[in-house]
N, C-alpha and C positions, 0 to 999 in steps of 0.2 A: 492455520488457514492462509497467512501469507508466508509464511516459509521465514519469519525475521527470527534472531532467539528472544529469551526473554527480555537477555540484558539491552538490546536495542530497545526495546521497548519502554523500560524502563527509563532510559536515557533520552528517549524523545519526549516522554512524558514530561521528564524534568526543563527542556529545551521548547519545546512546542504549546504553548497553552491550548489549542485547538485539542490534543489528545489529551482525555482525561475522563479514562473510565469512571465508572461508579462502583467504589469499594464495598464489601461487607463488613463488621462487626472486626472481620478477625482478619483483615485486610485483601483477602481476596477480590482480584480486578474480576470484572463485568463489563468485559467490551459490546458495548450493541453496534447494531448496522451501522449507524450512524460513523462510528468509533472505528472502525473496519476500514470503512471509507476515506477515510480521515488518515488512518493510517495508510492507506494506501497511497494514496495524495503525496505525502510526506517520502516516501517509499519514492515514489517515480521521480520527485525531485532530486532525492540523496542520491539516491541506488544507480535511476535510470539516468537521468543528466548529469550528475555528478556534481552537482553543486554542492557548496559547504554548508552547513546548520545557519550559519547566519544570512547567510543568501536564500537557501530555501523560503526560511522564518521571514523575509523582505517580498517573495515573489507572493506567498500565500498572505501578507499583508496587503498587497498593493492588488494582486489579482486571484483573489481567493476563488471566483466563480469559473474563470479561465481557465485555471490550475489543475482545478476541479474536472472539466469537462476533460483535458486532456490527459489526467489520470484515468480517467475511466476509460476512455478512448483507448488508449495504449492496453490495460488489463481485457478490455475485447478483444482487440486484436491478437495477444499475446492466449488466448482463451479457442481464439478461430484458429492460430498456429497450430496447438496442442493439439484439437480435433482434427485436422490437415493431417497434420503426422500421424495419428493413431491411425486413418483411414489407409494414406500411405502403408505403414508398417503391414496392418493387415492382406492389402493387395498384395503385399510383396511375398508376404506366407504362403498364399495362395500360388506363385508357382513353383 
């Protein structure tokens, strides 16, 4: 769903207490929306700003709701891109 591999995932799990699926029996992860979101958050900070694990883990301390809004903010935009281009590409078939 976001494109991360496992092993990040894992790895932020162990770094990030905000991400922390809900396991089964036999250890299988159960990310919900919630968890997604979260990951995303996390995502736009690493990925997108390029900040390190401990600066990240400082900025979703100090401005979690902030953080919040402008992950999501970005993953819209980045969502309006992709529909843009597909529109594009298709017009362009078309001559």
């Amino acid at each position: 769903m976001i494109g991360l591999p496992a092993s990040t995932l894992r790895f932020w799990e162990s770094q990030f207490t905000i991400i922390s699926p809900r396991r089964s029996r036999t250890g299988i992860r159960f990310y919900t929306p919630a968890d997604v979101d979260k990951i995303r958050m996390v995502a736009y900070l690493v990925k997108e700003k390029g900040l390190k694990i401990e600066a990240a883990q400082e900025a979703i301390r100090n401005n979690h709701t902030g953080v919040s809004r402008k992950s999501q903010a970005i993953e819209r935009l980045h969502n309006i891109r992709d529909r843009l281009q597909l529109m594009l590409d298709s017009l362009n078939s078309l001559r």
